[in-house]
Every structure is written in C-alpha cells, then in structure tokens.
C-alpha positions in Angstrom: 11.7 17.3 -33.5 8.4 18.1 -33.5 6.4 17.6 -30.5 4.0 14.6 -30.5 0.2 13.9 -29.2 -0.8 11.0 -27.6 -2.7 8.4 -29.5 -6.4 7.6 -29.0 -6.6 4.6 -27.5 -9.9 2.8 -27.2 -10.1 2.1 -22.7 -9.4 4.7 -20.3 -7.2 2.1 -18.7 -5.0 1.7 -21.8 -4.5 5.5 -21.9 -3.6 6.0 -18.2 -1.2 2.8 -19.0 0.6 4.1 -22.1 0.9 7.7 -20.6 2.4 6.2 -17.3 5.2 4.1 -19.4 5.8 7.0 -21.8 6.9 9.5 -18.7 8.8 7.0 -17.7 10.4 6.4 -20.7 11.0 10.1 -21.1 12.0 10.4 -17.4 14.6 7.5 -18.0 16.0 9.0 -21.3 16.2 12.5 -19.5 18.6 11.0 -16.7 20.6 9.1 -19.2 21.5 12.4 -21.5 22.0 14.3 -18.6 24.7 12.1 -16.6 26.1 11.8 -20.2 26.6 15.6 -20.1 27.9 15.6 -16.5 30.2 12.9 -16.9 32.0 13.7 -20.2 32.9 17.2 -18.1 36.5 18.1 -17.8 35.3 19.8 -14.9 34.7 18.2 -11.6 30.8 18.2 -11.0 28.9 17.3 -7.4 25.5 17.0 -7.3 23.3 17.4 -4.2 19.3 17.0 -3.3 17.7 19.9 -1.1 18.8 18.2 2.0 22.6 18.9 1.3 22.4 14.6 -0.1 25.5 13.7 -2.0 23.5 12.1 -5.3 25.8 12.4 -8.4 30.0 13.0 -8.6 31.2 12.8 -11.8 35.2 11.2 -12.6 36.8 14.4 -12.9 35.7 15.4 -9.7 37.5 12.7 -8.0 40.0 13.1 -10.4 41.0 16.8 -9.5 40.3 16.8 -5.7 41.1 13.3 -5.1 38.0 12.7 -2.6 36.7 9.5 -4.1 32.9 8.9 -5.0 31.5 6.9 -2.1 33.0 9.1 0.9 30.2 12.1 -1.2 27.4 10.0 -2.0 24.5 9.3 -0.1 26.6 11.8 2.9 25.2 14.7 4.0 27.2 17.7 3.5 27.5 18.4 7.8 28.3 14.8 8.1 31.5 15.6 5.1 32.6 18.6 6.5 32.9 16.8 10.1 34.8 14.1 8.9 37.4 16.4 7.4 36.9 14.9 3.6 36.7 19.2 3.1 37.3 22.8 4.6 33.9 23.8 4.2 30.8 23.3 2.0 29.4 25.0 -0.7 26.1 23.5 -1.1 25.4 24.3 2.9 25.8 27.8 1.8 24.3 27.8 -1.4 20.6 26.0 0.4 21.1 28.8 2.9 21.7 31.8 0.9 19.5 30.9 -1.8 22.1 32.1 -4.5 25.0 31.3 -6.3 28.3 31.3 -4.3 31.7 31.0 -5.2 34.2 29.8 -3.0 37.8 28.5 -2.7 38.0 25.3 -0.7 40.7 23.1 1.1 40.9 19.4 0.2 43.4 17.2 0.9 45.6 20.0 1.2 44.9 21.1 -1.9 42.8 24.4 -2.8 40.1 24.1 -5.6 37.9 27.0 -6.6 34.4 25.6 -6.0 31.1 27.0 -7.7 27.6 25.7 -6.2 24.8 27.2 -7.9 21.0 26.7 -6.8 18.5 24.4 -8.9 14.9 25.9 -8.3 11.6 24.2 -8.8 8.0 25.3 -10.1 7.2 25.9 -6.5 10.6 28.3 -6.0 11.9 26.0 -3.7 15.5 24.8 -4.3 15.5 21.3 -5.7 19.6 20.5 -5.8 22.7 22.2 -5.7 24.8 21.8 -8.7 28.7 22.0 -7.4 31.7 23.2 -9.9 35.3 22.4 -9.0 38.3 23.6 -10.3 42.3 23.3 -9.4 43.7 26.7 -8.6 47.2 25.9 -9.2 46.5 27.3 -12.9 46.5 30.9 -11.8 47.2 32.4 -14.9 44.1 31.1 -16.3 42.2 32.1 -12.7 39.5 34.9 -14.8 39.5 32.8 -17.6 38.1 30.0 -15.8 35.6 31.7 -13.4 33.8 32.8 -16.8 33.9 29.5 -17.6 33.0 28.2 -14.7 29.7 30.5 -14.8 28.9 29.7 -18.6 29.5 25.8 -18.0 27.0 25.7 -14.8 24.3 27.8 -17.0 24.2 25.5 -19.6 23.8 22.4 -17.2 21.0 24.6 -15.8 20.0 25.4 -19.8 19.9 21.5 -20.3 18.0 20.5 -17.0 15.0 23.1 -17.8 14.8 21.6 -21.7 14.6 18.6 -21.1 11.5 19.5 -17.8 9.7 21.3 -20.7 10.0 18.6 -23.7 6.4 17.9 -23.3 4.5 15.6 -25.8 8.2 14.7 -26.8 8.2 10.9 -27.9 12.0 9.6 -27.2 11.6 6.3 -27.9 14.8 3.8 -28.1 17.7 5.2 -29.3 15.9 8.3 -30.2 13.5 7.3 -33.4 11.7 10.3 -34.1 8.3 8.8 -34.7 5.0 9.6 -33.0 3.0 7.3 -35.6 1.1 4.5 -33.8 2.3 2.3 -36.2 5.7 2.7 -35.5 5.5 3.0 -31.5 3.6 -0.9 -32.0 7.1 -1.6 -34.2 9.1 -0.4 -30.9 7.1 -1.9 -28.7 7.8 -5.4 -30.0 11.4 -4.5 -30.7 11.3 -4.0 -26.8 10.6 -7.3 -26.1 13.0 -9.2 -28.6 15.5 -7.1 -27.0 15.3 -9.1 -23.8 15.4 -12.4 -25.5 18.3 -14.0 -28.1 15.6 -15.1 -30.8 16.3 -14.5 -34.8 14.5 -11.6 -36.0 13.9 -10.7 -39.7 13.2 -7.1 -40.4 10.7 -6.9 -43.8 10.5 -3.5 -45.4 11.0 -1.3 -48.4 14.3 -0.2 -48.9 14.9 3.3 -46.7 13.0 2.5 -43.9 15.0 2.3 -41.5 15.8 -1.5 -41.1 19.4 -1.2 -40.0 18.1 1.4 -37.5 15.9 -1.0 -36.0 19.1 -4.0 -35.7 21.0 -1.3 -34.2 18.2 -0.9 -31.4 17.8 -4.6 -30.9 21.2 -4.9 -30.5 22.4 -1.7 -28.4 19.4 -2.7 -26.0 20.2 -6.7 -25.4 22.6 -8.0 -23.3 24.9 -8.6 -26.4 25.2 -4.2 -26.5 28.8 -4.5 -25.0 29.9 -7.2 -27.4 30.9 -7.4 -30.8 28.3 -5.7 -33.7 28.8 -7.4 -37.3 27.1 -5.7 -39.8 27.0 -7.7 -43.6 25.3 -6.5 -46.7 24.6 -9.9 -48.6 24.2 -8.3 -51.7 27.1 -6.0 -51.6 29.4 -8.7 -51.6 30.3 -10.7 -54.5 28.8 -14.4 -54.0 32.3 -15.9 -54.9 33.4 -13.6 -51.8 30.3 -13.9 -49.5 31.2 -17.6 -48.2 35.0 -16.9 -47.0 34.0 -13.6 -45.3 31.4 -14.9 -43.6 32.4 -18.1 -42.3 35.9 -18.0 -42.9 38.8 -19.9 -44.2 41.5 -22.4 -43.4 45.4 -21.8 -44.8 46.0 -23.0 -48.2 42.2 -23.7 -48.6 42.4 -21.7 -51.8 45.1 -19.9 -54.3 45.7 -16.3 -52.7 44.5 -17.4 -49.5 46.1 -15.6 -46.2 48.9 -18.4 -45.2 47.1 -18.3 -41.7 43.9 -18.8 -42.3 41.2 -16.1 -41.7 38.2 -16.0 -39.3 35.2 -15.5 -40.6 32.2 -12.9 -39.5 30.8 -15.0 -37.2 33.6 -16.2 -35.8 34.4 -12.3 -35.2 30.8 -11.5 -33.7 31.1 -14.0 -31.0 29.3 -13.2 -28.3 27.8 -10.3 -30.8 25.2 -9.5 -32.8 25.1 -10.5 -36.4 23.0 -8.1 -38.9 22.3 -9.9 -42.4 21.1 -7.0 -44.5 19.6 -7.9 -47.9 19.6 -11.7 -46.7 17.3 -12.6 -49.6 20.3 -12.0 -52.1 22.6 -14.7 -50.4 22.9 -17.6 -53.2 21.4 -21.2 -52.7 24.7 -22.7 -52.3 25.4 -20.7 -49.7 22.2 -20.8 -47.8 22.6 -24.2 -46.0 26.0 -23.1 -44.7 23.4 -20.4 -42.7 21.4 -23.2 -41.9 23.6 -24.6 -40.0 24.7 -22.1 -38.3 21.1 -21.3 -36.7 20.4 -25.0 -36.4 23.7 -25.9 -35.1 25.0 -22.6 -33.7 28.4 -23.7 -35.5 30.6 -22.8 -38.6 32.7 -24.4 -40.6 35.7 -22.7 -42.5 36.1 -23.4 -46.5 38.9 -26.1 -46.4 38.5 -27.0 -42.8 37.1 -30.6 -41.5 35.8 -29.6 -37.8 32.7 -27.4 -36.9 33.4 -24.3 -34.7 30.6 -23.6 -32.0 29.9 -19.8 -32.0 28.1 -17.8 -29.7 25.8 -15.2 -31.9 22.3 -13.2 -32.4 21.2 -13.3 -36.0 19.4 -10.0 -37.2 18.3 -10.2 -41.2 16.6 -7.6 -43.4 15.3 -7.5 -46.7 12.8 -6.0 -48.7 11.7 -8.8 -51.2 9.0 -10.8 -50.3 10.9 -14.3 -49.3 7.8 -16.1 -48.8 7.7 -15.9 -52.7 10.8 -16.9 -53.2 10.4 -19.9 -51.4 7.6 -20.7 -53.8 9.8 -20.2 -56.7 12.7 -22.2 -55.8 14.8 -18.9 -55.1 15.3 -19.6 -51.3 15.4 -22.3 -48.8 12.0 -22.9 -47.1 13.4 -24.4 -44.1 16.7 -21.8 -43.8 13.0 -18.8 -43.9 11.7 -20.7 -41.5 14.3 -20.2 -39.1 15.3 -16.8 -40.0 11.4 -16.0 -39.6 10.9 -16.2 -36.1 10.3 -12.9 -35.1 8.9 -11.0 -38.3 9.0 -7.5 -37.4 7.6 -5.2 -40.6 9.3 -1.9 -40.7 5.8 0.3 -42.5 6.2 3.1 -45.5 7.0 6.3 -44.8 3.6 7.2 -46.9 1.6 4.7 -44.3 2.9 6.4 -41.2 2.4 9.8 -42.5 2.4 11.2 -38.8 5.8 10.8 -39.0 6.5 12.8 -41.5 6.6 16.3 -39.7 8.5 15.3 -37.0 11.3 13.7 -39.0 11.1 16.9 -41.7 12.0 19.2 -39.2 14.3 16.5 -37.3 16.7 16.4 -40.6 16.0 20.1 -41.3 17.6 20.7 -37.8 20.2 18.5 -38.4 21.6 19.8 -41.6 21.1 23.6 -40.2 23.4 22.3 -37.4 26.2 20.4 -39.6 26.2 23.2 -42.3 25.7 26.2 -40.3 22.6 27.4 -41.3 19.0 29.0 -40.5 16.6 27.2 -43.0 12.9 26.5 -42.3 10.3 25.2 -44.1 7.1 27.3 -45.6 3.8 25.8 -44.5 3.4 24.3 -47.6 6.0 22.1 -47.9 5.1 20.5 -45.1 1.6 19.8 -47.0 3.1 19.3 -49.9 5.1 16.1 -48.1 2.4 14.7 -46.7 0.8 14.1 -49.4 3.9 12.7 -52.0 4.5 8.8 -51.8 7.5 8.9 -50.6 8.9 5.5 -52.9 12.3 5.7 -51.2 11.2 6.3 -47.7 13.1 7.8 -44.7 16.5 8.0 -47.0 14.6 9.5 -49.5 13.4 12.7 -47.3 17.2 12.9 -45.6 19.2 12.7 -49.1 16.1 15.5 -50.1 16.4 17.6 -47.8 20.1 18.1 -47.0 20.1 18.9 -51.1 17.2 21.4 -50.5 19.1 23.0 -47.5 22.7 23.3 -48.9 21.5 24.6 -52.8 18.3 26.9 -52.0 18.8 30.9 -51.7 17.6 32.3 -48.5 16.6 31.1 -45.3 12.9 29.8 -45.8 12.2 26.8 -48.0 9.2 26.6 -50.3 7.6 23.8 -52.4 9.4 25.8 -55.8 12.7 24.6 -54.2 12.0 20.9 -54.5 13.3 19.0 -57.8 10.8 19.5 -60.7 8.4 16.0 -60.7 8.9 15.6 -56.2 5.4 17.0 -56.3 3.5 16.0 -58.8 1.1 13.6 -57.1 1.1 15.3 -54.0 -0.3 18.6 -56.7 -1.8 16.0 -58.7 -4.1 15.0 -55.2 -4.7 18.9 -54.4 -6.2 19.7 -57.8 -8.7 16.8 -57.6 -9.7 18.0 -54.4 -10.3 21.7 -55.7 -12.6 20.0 -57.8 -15.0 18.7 -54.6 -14.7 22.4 -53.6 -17.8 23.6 -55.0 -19.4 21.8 -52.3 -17.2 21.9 -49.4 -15.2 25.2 -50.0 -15.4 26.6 -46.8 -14.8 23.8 -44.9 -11.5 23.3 -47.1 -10.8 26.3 -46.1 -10.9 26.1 -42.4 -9.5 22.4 -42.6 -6.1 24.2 -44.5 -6.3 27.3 -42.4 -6.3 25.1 -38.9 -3.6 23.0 -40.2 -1.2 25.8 -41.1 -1.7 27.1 -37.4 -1.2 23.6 -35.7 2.2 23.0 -37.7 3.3 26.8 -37.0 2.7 26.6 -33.2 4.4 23.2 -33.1 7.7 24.3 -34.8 7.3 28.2 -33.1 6.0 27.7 -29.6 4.6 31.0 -29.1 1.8 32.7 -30.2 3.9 35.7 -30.9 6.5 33.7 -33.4 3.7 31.8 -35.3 1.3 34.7 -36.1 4.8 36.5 -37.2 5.4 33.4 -39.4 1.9 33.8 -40.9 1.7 37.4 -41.4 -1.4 37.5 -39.5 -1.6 40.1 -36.0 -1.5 38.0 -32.4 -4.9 38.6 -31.7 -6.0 37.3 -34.4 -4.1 34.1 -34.1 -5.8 33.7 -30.9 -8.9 34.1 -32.4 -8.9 31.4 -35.0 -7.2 29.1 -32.2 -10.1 29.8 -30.0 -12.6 28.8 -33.3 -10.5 25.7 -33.7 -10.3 24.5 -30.4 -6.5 24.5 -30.4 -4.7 25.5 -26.7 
C-alpha cells in the first residue's frame, strides 16, 4: 500500500489531535499483528523488556516447557531463575553480552534448546530480548532446527523493524486501504456506531465497498464473537426470501422440512444481520421487517406466537429509497427505521486519493497469489485517476487481476488495459493539451513532479526511482530539490 500524507486540516489543534489518534491507531494495529505472529508460532516464544521483565509468552511456550504464563510475566528473570521455575536464563545473558546466544536449558526436568536474540533501538541500546524454545528430545532433527530457529527469530526481528518504519501508513479498521479524507470521515463515524446497537443503512453505488464496511461494524461491536448473517435480498427469489429469513413451522407449506426450520434471524441471535440490496425486498414482505425492528420479534410462516430475537440490523443498497418511498415502491415507515444511521459509502472517482494506494494494494496482492513481479508504468497510474471508475472498488480488483494474469512481461502500461477503459481518462488529457499553448511548461512540471512523487512512493529510494525513470540519481535529486519534495 502506498504510503499516505496527512490531511490539511484547518486548526493547529485539530492537526496535533488527528496525528496523536492516528499513531495510536497505528501503534494499536502494530501490537495486534504482531502478537498474531507470535502466537500462531509452533515455537515457544518469551518476550522480555531491557530490564530482564517477562512481558509476552506465547501458548506453545507453556505448551512445550510446561512453565505456565503467570509464573514468567511481569517476573524478573533473577527473581525466575531463584525460584527454580529454570536452570538458567537466556535473556540475563543475552542483555549482558549484547548478542545472540544459544543455550540448552533445564526445566522441569526437561532440556529445551533456548535461543534469546537482542532487540536494539535507534539509540543502540537493547530494547527486549526475544526468547526461542525448543524440545530437544527430537535429536535427529537437532541442525535442522537450530537453522530454523535462527530464520524464525530474524523474521520476528524482519516484522518488528517494518512495521517501526510504516510511516505515513494509514491502517484504519480492518485494514481499508484509503488515505482519502472522505473515507477516513466514513470510518470515523463507523467508529462510533460500532460502540452502539443502532440500525445502520449503508447507501452507495454498487462496488464500493458496502459489505466491507458491515463487516467492520460488526467485527468491531460487542456482537464480533457472535453469530454474522449475511442476506442478499435480491439474490433470493421473493417466493424464497420470507421462509429463509424468518423461518418456518412443520407442515406450514407442501415440501416443507417435517421439523420446521429457523429462519435467519433466528440463527443470528445475539449476531449481526447484514441486509444487502434491502431496497429489492417485496412490499409484502416489508412489514414482516417492520416488525422485527419495531418489535425485535419474528414470526415463522405457519406459526401463531412471536419469537423475541436478539439482533443488529446492517442494510445496503444503492437505489435511492427515499424515492421509492415517493413512488409507492417501499415502506415509508419500515425507511424510517432502517435510516437511522445513514452512512454514504463515496465513488471511487470522488475519492480519487484512494486510488493509488488501492492500485498498488491489489497489484501486490495478485503478484502474491499468482506468483508474480508486475508493476505498473507511471502512466497507468495517471491514466486511473483520471477514468470514472462506474463500477468502483470491484471494478479496479476484477481489472487488475485480468491485467496481471494475461499481460507479457513484468511492467504494466496503459496499452495493456481493455480497448475503451481509457477513453475519457485520454478523452480529458487531449482537451488539456489544447490549454497547453498557454501553460505548457507548467504542464510540464506539474506531470514531471507527479511521476517522481508516485515513483518514490512505490520505490523508497532515490536510487530505485531514478532507475525506474531512466533518469541518473543526481538528477533526481535535483528536480526533488526544484519541487520541494524530501
């Protein structure tokens, strides 16, 4: 993902705000990822602070030596090794020696082969100790698993200095890749609603993302470890839509299950329910819904007595329901309470600082998935900031992973694109080269800067981008010094 400015906000207090929640935000999503790695390790893993602190033990670390998480953390090292819980320590002699150490250690009678390497800061100082335990008792596999201990312990090290060095890195809930301040107001609200149980209904165009957005309200309330229904109204026959979603009793119909069957709301008790497309549901079957939101209770085709559920209700659609309403098509007072948190999901083509980052976000994911070492020339970059984009975020995903898997070669140009992708984007470019007469020279430097900011964003390194433009290094630095770009 591309990395991603702050936004210009109008007070200095607002800035000094914003920046202030979004390290923390990045702080927070940093330790999540990283316990994640540490505690889906076969291996057992101890963390320690530069005091010799006991501040992370993953399972398999109590799993192999037995020694269970609260006799580590919290305990200094000295104060473990006194009380016998271990022979000796590692991390004692890793903060002393300043370097990696290997050695085999007694624990609970047991011996373990136990790696501590050194975490160092900006400063050189050591910051934690990062143990590695394994069971000896495989000695066969003894060389095999020293390498491995080495390789594992350099890639926790690998993570740890990434993630420091993802500056300007916006990882917002769930990992949207958006640094558009349109979208960050859209997750800003969505924080919010997660905390509460009120209906939302997400308005957009179709393929912006509105499922991603119920996922996020959902995954971040306190409904996350409960059930997750997810219904397309308009993918399900309306002769079909009323059993499967509220249900049916035996013998309420011919070909009915002889027990009876719950329906979808019944099954997200305690959930989340996401109504996608809701604006397709029929009348009929719109004051059934009704009640469910009034009355927070179903009633089965064929049955006689309401059923109180317990459930969120998420909706989406992309047709203008207020309209509807106006036309008979839907129930004014089933929009009314379906429409009390309107969140609008914007356009790809009205967030079009978005569309960078999440270019080179599916770009890397399709490399990954297929194999592969694709990038994209300058210009398509341009070239996609400038087309409408009429089926949004899918649109760009379904493009490129076509692009990536059919093109020849590694770099991907505007020539690879479907005939007709381009042509307002081109269509924009040549009315501009008529205003040139004018303003040629500033055209000029406008495209020039452009093509250096996106080629130090996705290269890093001075080095890598002038070697992607074909110009020397020094002169890279040069036009980044007339532009003002560090």
């Amino acid at each position: 993902m591309e990395p991603i400015s702050h936004e210009v906000l109008n007070s200095e207090g607002t800035i000094t705000r914003k920046l202030s929640q979004e390290k923390i935000e990045r702080l927070l999503q940093m330790n999540k990822i990283l316990d994640s790695i540490i505690d889906s390790s076969f291996d057992g893993i101890y963390v320690a602070d530069s005091q010799g602190y006991g501040i992370k033990v993953n399972e398999a670390y109590s799993r192999i030596t037995g020694v269970r998480a609260k006799q580590l953390l919290g305990k200094n090292m000295h104060e473990v090794v006194s009380e016998g819980i271990v022979s000796e320590s590692v991390t004692l002699k890793v903060l002393k020696e300043r370097q990696s150490i290997t050695i085999v250690q007694h624990i609970n009678e047991k011996e373990f082969l136990v790696t501590g390497n050194p975490i160092f800061n900006s400063e050189g100082e050591i910051s934690h100790v990062v143990t590695n335990v394994r069971d000896l008792s495989e000695l066969n596999r003894l060389k095999v698993e020293l390498r491995e201990t080495k390789r594992y312990t350099n890639k926790i090290l690998q993570e740890i200095s990434e993630f420091k060095n993802k500056e300007g890195v916006k990882l917002l809930l769930d990992g949207i890749v958006a640094q558009s301040k349109e979208i960050i107001e859209v997750t800003a609200v969505i924080k919010k609603v997660c905390e509460v149980d009120s209906t939302v209904l997400l308005l957009g165009e179709t393929g912006v993302g509105k499922e991603v957005f119920a996922n996020m309200i959902h995954m971040n309330s306190n409904r996350k470890d409960k059930p997750y229904i997810k219904v397309n109204c308009g993918a399900i026959p309306a002769q079909l839509l009323e059993s499967e979603l509220f249900g049916y009793e035996k013998g309420a119909f011919t070909g009915a299950d002889r027990n009876g069957k719950a329906g979808l709301f019944e099954k997200a008790e305690g959930g989340t329910i996401f109504l996608d497309e809701i604006g397709e549901i029929p009348l009929e079957l719109q004051v059934k819904l009704l009640r469910v939101l009034q009355e927070f209770e179903v009633i089965r085709i064929g049955g006689a007595h309401p059923k109180k559920v317990d459930v969120r209700v998420i909706s989406a659609t992309n047709r203008n329901l207020k309209k509807m309403v106006a036309v008979g098509e839907f129930r004014e007072d089933l929009y009314y309470r379906l429409n009390i948190v309107p969140i609008r999901i914007p356009a790809l083509r009205e967030r079009i600082a978005d569309i960078a980052p999440l270019a080179y976000y599916f770009l890397n994911k399709m490399n990954e998935k297929y194999k592969l070492e694709k990038r994209f020339h300058s210009e398509v970059i341009y070239m996609m900031e400038r087309y409408k984009w009429p089926g949004n975020i899918r649109e760009m995903e379904n493009l490129i992973e076509r692009i990536a898997v059919t093109t020849e070669g590694n770099e991907i140009n505007s020539n690879d694109f479907p005939k007709g992708v381009f042509e307002s984007a081109l269509d924009e470019i040549i009315h501009s080269k008529g205003q040139m007469e004018q303003g040629l020279k500033q055209k000029v430097n406008d495209l020039e800067k452009r093509l250096i900011e996106e080629k130090m964003s996705e290269f890093k390194t001075t080095r890598k981008a002038a070697k992607a433009l074909k110009i020397s290094q020094s002169a890279l630095v040069k036009k980044m010094k007339k532009f003002n770009l560090s």
